[in-house]
N, C-alpha and C positions, 0 to 999 in steps of 0.2 A: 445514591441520591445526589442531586446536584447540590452542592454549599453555596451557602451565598458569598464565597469568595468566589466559586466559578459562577454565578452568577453576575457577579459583578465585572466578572473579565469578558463577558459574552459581547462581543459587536458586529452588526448590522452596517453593511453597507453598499452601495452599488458597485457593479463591476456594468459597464456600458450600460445600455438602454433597457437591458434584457434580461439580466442575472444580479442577485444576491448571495454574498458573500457571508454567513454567521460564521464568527471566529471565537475558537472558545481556548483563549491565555495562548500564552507565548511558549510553551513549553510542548515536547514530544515525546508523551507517556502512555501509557496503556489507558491510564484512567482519565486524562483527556479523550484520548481516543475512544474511551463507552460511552463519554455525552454526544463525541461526533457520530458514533453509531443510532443510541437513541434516539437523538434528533430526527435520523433520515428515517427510522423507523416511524418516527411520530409522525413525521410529514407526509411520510405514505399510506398513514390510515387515515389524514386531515380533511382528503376529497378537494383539495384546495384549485379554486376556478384557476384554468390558466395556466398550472402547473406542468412544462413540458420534461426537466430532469433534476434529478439529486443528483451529485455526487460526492463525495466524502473525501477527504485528504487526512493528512494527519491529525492535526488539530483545527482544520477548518470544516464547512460544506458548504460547499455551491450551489444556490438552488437557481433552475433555468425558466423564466417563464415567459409567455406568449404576451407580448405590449400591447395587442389586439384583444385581449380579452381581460386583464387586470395590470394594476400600477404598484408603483413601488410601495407607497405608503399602504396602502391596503394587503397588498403582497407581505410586507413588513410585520403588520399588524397580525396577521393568520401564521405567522411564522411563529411569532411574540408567543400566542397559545399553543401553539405548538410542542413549543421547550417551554411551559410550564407541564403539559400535559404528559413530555416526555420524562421527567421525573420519576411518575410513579408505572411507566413500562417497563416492564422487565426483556430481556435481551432473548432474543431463542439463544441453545447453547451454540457455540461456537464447533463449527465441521471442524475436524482434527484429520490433515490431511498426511500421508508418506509419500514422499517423491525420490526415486531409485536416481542415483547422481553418479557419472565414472567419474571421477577426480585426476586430472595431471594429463599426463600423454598430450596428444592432441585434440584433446576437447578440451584442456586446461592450461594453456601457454603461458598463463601468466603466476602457476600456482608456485613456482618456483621463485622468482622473484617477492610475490607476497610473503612465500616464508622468511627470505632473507631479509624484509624488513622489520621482520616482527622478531629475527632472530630465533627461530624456530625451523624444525626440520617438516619436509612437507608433510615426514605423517602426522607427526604433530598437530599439523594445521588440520591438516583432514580427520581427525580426531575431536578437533577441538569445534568445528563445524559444524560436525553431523550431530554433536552431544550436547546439542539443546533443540528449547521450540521456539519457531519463529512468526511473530504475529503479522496478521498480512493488515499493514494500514491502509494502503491506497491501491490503485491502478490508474497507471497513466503511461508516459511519453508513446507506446505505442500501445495498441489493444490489446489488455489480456496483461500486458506487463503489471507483474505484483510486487511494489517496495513492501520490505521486509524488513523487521528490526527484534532485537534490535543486539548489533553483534558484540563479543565481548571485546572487550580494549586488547586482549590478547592479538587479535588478528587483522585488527583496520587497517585500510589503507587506503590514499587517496585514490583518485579520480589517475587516468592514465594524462598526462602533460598532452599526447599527443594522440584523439579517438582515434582509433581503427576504422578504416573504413567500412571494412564489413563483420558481423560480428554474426556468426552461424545460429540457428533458431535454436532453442532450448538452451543454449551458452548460458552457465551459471555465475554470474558475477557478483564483486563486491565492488564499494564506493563510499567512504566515511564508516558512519556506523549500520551504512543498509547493506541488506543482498537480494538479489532478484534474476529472473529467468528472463529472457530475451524469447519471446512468443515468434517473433521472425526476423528474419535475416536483417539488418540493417545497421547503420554506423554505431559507435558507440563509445565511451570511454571510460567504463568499469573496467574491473583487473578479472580476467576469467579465469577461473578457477574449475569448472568442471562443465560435465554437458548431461540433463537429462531427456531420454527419449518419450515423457509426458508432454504430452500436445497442449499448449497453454490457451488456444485462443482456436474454435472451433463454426465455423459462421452456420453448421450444421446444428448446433446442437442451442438448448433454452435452459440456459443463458449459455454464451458463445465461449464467454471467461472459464477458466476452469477452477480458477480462485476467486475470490470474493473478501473484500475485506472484513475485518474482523475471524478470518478462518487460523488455527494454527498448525503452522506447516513445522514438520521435522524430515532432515535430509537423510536415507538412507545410502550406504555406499554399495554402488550394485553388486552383487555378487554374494555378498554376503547376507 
């Protein structure tokens, strides 16, 4: 249930002409992340005029709507009830997904170097990986791409100084305390670490994502 501390952290606000932003506190936790769930869950049963997308982030959600057919303030106001009414929703359970990962070689060039910042040996690292679950909060920079969290202090590591220009489709990467899967080929500056042959982003299939935030993901190492 929501407190009225996170109530009190909740703000509305515009992004251009077209989109509202509800933010819910400053923080990136799981339990922020089920009011940002809720919410979009709420929104989507609200029938709300106008309403052309939701999307969810960490501790925020975007919602997109049509200026030809509703305004902010009214748009605002349907929102308002929205997240009181998301309260008493309860959440469907959460997919529990496995995704078969080869770790190192050349689908992981950079798995070697993340050990050695973390002062750990790579099986180590690839031990220490696969040996949790990982909550999928958002989708973004490219379609289908899933940030993931959240990792242990054990094995973080920054952002690459210098993106890669090309980063090969299913490239499993890390960046602070997230990890995520590259859906297709393109620049990047995570530290890759492995590569799995799950199709992330499918223009064939309803819904195209293969994840979905709020799903939790655990990495298996192929082979085994």
């Amino acid at each position: 249930m929501t407190t009225g501390e996170d109530k009190k952290a909740t703000r509305y606000f515009p992004i251009g002409d077209s989109a509202v932003v509800v933010e819910f506190g400053n923080t990136i936790t799981p339990q922020v992340h089920a009011l940002v769930q809720k919410m979009a869950f709420a929104v989507g049963l609200s029938m709300i005029n106008g309403l052309v997308e939701v999307v969810p982030a960490y501790r925020s959600l975007t919602v997109y709507y049509d200026a030809l057919l509703t305004d902010y303030e009214t748009l605002v106001a349907q929102l308002r009830l929205a997240e009181e009414r998301s309260e008493t929703i309860p959440l469907p359970p959460s997919r529990r997904i496995k995704i078969p990962v080869s770790y190192g070689g050349q689908h992981g060039p950079d798995i070697e170097s993340v050990a050695k910042y973390n002062n750990l040996s790579v099986e180590e690292l690839i031990q220490l990986h696969s040996s949790q679950q990982y909550l999928v909060y958002m989708l973004g920079f490219t379609p289908g791409f899933p940030y993931m969290g959240s990792l242990q202090r054990k094995i973080l590591a920054p952002r690459k100084e210098s993106p890669s220009a090309k980063v090969p489709a299913g490239s499993l990467g890390l960046a602070g305390e997230q990890t995520g899967i590259y859906p297709f080929e393109s620049p990047g500056g995570w530290q890759i670490i492995g590569w799995t042959s799950m199709k992330m982003f499918d223009l064939g299939l309803d819904p195209p994502a293969t994840l979905a935030p709020g799903d939790i993901v655990e990495f298996e190492v192929a082979g085994h």
